[in-house]
C-alpha positions in Angstrom: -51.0 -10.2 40.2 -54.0 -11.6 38.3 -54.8 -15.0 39.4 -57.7 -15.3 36.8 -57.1 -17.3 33.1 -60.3 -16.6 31.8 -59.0 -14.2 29.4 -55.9 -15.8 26.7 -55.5 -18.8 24.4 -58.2 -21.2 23.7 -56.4 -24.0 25.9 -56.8 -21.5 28.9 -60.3 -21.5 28.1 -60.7 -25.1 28.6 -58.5 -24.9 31.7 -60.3 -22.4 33.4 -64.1 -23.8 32.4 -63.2 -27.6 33.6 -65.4 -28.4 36.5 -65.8 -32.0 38.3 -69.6 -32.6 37.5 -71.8 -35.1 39.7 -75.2 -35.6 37.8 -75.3 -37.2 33.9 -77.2 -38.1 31.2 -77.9 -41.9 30.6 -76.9 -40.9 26.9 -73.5 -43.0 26.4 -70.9 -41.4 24.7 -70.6 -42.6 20.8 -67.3 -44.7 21.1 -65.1 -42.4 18.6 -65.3 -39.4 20.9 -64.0 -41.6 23.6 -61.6 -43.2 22.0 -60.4 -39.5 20.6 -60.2 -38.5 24.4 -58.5 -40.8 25.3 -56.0 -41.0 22.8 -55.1 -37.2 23.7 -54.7 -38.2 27.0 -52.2 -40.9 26.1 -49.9 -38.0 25.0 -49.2 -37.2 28.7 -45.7 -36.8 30.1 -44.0 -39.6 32.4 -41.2 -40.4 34.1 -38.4 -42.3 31.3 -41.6 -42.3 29.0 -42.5 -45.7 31.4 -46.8 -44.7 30.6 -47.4 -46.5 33.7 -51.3 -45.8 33.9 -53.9 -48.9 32.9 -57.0 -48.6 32.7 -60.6 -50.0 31.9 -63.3 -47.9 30.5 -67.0 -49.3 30.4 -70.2 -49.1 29.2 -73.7 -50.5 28.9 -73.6 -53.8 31.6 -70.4 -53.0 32.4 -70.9 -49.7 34.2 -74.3 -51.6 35.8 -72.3 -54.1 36.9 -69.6 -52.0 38.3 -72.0 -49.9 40.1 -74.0 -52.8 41.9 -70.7 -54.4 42.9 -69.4 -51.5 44.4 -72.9 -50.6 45.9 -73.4 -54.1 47.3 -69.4 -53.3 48.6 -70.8 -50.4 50.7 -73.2 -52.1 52.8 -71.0 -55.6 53.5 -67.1 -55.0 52.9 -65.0 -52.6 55.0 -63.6 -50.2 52.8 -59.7 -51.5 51.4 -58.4 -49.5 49.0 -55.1 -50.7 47.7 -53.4 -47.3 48.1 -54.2 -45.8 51.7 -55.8 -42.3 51.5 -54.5 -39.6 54.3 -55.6 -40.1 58.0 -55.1 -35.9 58.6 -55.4 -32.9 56.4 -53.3 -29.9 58.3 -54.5 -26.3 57.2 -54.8 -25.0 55.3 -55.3 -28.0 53.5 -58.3 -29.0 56.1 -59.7 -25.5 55.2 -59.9 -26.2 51.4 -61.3 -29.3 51.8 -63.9 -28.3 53.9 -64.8 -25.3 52.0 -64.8 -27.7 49.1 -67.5 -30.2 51.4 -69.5 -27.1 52.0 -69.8 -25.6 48.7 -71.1 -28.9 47.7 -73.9 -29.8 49.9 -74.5 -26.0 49.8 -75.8 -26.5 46.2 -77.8 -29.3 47.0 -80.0 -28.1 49.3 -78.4 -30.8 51.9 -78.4 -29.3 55.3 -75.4 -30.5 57.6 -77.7 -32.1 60.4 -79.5 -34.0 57.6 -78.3 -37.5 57.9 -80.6 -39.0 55.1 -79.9 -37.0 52.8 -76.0 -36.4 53.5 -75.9 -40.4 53.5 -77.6 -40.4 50.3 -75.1 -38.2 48.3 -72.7 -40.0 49.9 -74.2 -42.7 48.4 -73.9 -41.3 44.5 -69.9 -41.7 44.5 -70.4 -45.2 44.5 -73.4 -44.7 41.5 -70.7 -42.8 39.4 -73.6 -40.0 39.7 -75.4 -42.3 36.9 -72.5 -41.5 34.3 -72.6 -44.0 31.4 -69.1 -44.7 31.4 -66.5 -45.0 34.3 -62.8 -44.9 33.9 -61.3 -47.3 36.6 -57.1 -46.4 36.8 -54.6 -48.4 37.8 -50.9 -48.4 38.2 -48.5 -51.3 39.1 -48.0 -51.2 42.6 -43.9 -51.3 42.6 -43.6 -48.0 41.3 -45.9 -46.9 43.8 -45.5 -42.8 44.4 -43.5 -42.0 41.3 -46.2 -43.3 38.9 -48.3 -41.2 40.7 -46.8 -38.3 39.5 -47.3 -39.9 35.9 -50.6 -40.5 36.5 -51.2 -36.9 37.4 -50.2 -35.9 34.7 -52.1 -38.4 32.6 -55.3 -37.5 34.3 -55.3 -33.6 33.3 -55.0 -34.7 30.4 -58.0 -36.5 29.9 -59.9 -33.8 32.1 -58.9 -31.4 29.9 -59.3 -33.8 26.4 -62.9 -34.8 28.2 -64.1 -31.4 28.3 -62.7 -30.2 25.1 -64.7 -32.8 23.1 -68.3 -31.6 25.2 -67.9 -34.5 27.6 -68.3 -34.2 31.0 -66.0 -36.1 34.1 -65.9 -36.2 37.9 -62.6 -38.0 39.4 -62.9 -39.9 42.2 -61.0 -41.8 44.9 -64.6 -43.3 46.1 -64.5 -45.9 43.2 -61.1 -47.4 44.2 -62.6 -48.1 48.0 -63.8 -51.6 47.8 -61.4 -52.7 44.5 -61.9 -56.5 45.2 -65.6 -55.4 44.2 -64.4 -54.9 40.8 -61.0 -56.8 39.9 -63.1 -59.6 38.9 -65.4 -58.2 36.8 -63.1 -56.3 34.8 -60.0 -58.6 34.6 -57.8 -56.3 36.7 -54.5 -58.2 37.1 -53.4 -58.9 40.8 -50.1 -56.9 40.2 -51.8 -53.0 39.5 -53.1 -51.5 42.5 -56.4 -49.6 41.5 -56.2 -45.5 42.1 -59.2 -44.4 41.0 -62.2 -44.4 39.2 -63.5 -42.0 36.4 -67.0 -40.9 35.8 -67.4 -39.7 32.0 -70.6 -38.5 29.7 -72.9 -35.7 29.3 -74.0 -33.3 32.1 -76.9 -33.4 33.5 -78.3 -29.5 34.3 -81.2 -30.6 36.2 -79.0 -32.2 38.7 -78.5 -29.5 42.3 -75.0 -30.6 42.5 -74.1 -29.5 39.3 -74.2 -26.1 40.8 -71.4 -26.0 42.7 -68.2 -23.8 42.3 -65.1 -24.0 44.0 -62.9 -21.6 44.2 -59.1 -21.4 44.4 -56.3 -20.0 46.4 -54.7 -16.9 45.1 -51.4 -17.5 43.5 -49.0 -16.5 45.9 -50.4 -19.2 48.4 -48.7 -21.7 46.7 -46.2 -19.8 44.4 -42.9 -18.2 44.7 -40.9 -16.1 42.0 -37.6 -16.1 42.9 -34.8 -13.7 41.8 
């Protein structure tokens, strides 16, 4: 069975090209484009239609301001993010992971015994990888796992809008660590429980990490055809 999409309708195109990038341009992205991506995204499927996702997108002194608070976080908070990320990864979810790890630092030239440097890149989840805009998502905390599904949803979306308008994302779980940091700053009501944090704008091509691939499991891994 093929387990490649490279090859059918333009939307498989865009499915099959999407890639989290972690190096951008300071060049913001002009405010119709992202208001056009993220009206797409609003389209997304969700449980009774309930929408439950929130979110705050910034620019200019607002993404500064994000990423010093969250940088500042790193060095005198212990991490508390308001939904708890998983203690164990069984295979061969463990394997995909760390083939995912390796791939990564593979393309940046980071060697695994380098501390430095592996503390450094470590370092550029909380910089947003210098993106000029970051998406930070939110859900209210009494739906708790059923929104997530929603939000899922709602986040391919945008991947997938993001890219098809030439603009570049990396979603990450490393912006919701410390989200006292940024509650504040961005008027985050008590009541929404923060999930994650997009990076949005243009790809850098100069940056190493921007190299890396990862690659998937064939189909029958995960799918069955039955009958």
């Amino acid at each position: 069975m093929r387990d490649s999409i490279e090859a059918g309708p333009p939307f498989f195109s865009v499915l099959g090209s999407r890639r989290s990038v972690r190096g951008f341009l300071p060049e913001e992205v002009p405010a119709r484009t992202l208001e056009a991506i993220f009206v797409a995204a609003q389209q997304a499927p969700s449980w009774c239609n309930i929408q439950p996702w929130r979110v705050w997108v910034t620019r200019g002194e607002q993404t500064r301001a994000v990423v010093a608070a969250l940088t500042h976080a790193v060095d005198t908070e212990a991490p508390a993010p308001d939904f708890a990320w998983p203690s164990e990864y069984p295979e061969p979810y463990h394997r995909h992971r760390r083939e995912c790890g390796l791939a990564l630092y593979s393309a940046m030239d980071v060697a695994r015994d380098d501390r430095a440097a592996r503390h450094e890149a470590w370092m550029r989840n909380f910089q947003a990888f210098d993106a000029p805009h970051i998406a930070l998502v939110a859900i209210d905390r009494r739906f708790n796992h059923y929104a997530m599904l929603d939000l899922g949803c709602w986040l391919q979306s945008l991947l997938l809008s993001a890219f098809a308008q030439g603009v570049s994302t990396c979603p990450e779980a490393s912006l919701a660590t410390f989200p006292g940091a940024v509650r504040g700053l961005l008027g985050i009501p008590d009541e929404l429980g923060l999930v994650m944090g997009i990076a949005l704008g243009y790809e850098d091509p100069t940056v190493k990490a921007n190299g890396c691939r990862t690659a998937r499991a064939p189909l029958d891994a995960n799918v069955r055809f039955v009958g």
